[in-house]
N, C-alpha and C positions, 0 to 999 in steps of 0.2 A: 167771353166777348173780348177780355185784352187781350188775350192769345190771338183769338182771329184778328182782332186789330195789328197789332203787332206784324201778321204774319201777311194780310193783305199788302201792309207798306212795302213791306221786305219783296216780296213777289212783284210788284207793279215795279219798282225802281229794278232788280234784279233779273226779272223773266220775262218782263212783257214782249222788249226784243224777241227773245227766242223762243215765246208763244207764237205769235207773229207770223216770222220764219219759219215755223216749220207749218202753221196753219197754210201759208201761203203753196207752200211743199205738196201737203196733203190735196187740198181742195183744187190747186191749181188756179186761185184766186191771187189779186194782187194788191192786197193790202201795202200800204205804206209802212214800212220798220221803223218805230218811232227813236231817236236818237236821247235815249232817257241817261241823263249824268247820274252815278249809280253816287248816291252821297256817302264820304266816307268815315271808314268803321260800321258801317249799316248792318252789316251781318257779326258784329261783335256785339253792338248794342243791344239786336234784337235777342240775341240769347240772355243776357243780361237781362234782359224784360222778363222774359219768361221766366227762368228759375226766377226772379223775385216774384212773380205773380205765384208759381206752383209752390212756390217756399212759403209765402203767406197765408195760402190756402190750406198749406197741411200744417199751420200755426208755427211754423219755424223762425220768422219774421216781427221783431223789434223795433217797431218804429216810431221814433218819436216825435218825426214832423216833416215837410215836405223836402225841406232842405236838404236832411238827412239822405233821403230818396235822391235828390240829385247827388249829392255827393257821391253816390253809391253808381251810379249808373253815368256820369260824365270825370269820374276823373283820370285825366289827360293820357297819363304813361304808359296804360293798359290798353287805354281805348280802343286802336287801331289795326292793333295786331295778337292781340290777347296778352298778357293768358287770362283766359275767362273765370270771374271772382264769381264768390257768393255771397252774399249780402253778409251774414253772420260769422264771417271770418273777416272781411274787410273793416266793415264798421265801426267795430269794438278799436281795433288800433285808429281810428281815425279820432274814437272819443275818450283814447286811452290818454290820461296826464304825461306818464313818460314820451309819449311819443310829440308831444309839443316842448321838450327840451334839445337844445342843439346837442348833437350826438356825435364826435368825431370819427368816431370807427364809422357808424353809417353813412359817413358822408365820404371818407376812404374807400368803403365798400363800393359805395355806387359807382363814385369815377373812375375804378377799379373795371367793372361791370359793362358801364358806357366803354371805357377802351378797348376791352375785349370784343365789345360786338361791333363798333368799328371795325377793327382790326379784322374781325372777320367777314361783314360787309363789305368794303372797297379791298380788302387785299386779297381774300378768299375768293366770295360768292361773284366778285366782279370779274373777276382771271379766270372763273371757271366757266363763267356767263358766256364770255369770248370763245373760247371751246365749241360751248355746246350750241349757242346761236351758228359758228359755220358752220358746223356739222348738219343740224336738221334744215337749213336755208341750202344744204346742198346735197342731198337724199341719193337722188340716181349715182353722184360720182363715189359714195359711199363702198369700202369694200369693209373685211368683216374686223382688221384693227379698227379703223375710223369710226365704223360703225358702234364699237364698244369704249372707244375712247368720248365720243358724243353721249351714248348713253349713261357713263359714268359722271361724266363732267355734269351732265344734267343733274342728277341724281343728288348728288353730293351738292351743287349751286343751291337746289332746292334746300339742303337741310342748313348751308352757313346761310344763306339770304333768311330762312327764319328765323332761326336759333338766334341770330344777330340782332333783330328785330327785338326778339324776348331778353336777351343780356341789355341792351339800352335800357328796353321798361324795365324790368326789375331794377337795373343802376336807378333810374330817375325817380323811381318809388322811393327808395333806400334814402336819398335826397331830403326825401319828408317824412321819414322813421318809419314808411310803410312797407311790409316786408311779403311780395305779392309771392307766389306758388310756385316751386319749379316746373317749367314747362316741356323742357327733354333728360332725356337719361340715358346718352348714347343709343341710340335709336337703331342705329347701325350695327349692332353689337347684338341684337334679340337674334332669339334661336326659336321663335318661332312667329306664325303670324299675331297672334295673342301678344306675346314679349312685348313685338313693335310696338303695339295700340295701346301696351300700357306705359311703352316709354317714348312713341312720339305722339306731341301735340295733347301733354296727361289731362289738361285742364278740360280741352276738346271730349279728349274721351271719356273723362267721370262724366260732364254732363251728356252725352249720349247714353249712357252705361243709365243713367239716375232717371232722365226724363224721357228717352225713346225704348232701348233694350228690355230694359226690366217691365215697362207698361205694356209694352207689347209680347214679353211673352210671359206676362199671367194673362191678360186677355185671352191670347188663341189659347192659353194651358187650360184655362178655363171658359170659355165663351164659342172657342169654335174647335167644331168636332173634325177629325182628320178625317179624311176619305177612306173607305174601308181597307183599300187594296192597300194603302201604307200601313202596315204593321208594325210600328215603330211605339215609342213611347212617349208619353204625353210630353215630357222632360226635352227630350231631342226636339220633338216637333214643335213646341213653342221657342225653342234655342233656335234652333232651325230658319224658323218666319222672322223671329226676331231681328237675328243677326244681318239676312239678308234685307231684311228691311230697311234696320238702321243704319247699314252701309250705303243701302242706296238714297235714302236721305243723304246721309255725310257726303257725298260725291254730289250731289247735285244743289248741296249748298258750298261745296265748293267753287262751283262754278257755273254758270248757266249752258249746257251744251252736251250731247250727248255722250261726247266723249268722259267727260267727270262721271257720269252715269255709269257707264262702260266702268271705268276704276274703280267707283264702290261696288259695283256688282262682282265683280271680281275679287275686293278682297273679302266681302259677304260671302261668297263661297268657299274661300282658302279659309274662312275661320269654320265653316261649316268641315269639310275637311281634314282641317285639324282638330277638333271637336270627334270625327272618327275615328282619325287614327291614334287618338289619346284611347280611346275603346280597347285598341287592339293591347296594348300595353309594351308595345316596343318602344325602344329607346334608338334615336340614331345615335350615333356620334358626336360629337357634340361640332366639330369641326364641318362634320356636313349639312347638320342642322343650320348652321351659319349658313353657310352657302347656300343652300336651296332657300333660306328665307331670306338674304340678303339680295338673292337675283331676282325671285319674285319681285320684289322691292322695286328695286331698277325698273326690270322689263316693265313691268303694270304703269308704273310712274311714268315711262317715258311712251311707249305706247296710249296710252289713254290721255296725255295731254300734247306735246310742242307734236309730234308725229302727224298724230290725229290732224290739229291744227294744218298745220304745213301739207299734208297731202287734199285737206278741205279745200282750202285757199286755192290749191292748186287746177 
């Protein structure tokens, strides 16, 4: 029941627009699109809810009072932008003695941290911003430089505008002794679709990995039977449901629109894929592995969001 609580709020502030809109689409009826202010961090919080509820339930959870529980789920530097905590790694330093002594190095560290993601917020992700906004705002006059210098410029905007994000929170954690989770690992750098998911947005991905992947595929490994004509293994075939699944989840809590949709499905499939070609037991290159996972990257990213966007509108 707190999960569906949880997840109704999440959905009415998040989707009801684009329930809405596309009901409208479908039936040919003309509801009004309600102008709902999406409150924020809402989709950082609600994860936060849930692993504490699924954490509690499988007895992992230590709590000593209500406060504790706020502490846990509203403080500030995380909030917004993640990286997404667990109750049992956060808390302990919140109730650790050392961590309520002034700490010089940790307070170096931070402002250290803060400057960096500055630095790559307004000087990076802003300069690249510029880029890739004329680029997709001017589509038809595109030829095939333009065309890749917008898609890059996007690409790359999208990982300093985060990454930037996560270097502040951690700097402002560091602040208060509290020492929050790395959240990339040159992302850009994986050699394959798998690599990436484990070095962008890591926090993202364990809790998909813990709360959606793995529950979904012991369910269908065990609960639902494959259709005959697939003669596959039970192993693949819950990898299989699972991956695709939880992709298309993670895309469409990315954003409310089909297009987000469109991008988890897509890269649900490229893990399914690679999940094959790991079978075969070739190795590429390593030089071309990069390449082909690093453009997938690009293309999918820019494709399934500002593109999408810009030719809708249009």
């Amino acid at each position: 029941m707190g999960i569906a609580l949880d997840l109704l709020v999440l959905g009415y502030f998040k989707y009801t627009a684009f329930f809405v809109e596309n009901l409208n689409a479908v039936m040919g009826s003309n509801f009004i699109i309600p102008k709902i202010v999406l409150p924020l961090a809402l989709s950082f919080y609600t994860f936060q809810q849930i692993s504490f509820l699924v954490d509690s339930h499988r007895g992992q959870v230590k709590l000593e009072g209500f406060l504790e529980y706020c502490q846990f789920v509203c403080f500030f530097p995380q909030l917004i932008s993640g990286p997404i905590v667990r109750f049992n790694k956060i808390i302990p330093q919140h109730n650790s003695l050392r961590g309520k002594i002034f700490n010089y190095q940790n307070i170096s560290t931070g402002i250290l941290l803060i400057a960096v993601g500055l630095f790559k917020k307004t000087i990076l992700a802003d300069s690249l911003a510029v880029w890739a906004n004329n680029g997709f705002d001017k589509l038809e006059s595109l030829n095939a430089i333009t065309a890749w210098v917008t898609s890059l410029s996007y690409t790359f905007q999208v990982y300093f505008d985060f990454s930037s994000c996560i270097d502040i929170a951690l700097g402002s954690a560091c602040l208060f002794n509290i020492k929050l989770p790395v959240n990339f690992d040159s992302p850009y750098k994986a050699l394959s679709i798998r690599d990436f998911w484990r070095r962008w947005h890591i926090t993202l991905s364990e809790w998909l990995r813990d709360y959606l992947f793995l529950p979904i595929a012991y369910f269908t490994m065990n609960r639902i039977h494959q259709p005959k004509i697939l003669k596959i293994k039970a192993e693949f075939w819950g990898y299989s449901i699972a991956a695709l699944g939880t992709m298309l989840l993670a895309g469409i809590w990315h954003g409310a629109g089909w297009n987000f949709l469109l991008w988890g499905g897509l890269h649900g499939a490229a893990l399914i894929v690679y999940r094959v070609w790991t079978k075969t037991r070739i190795k590429l290159p390593t030089a071309l592995a990069w390449f082909l996972t690093f453009n997938f990257i690009n293309l999918t990213g820019s494709f399934s969001g500002p593109i999408v966007s810009k030719m809708r509108s249009k």
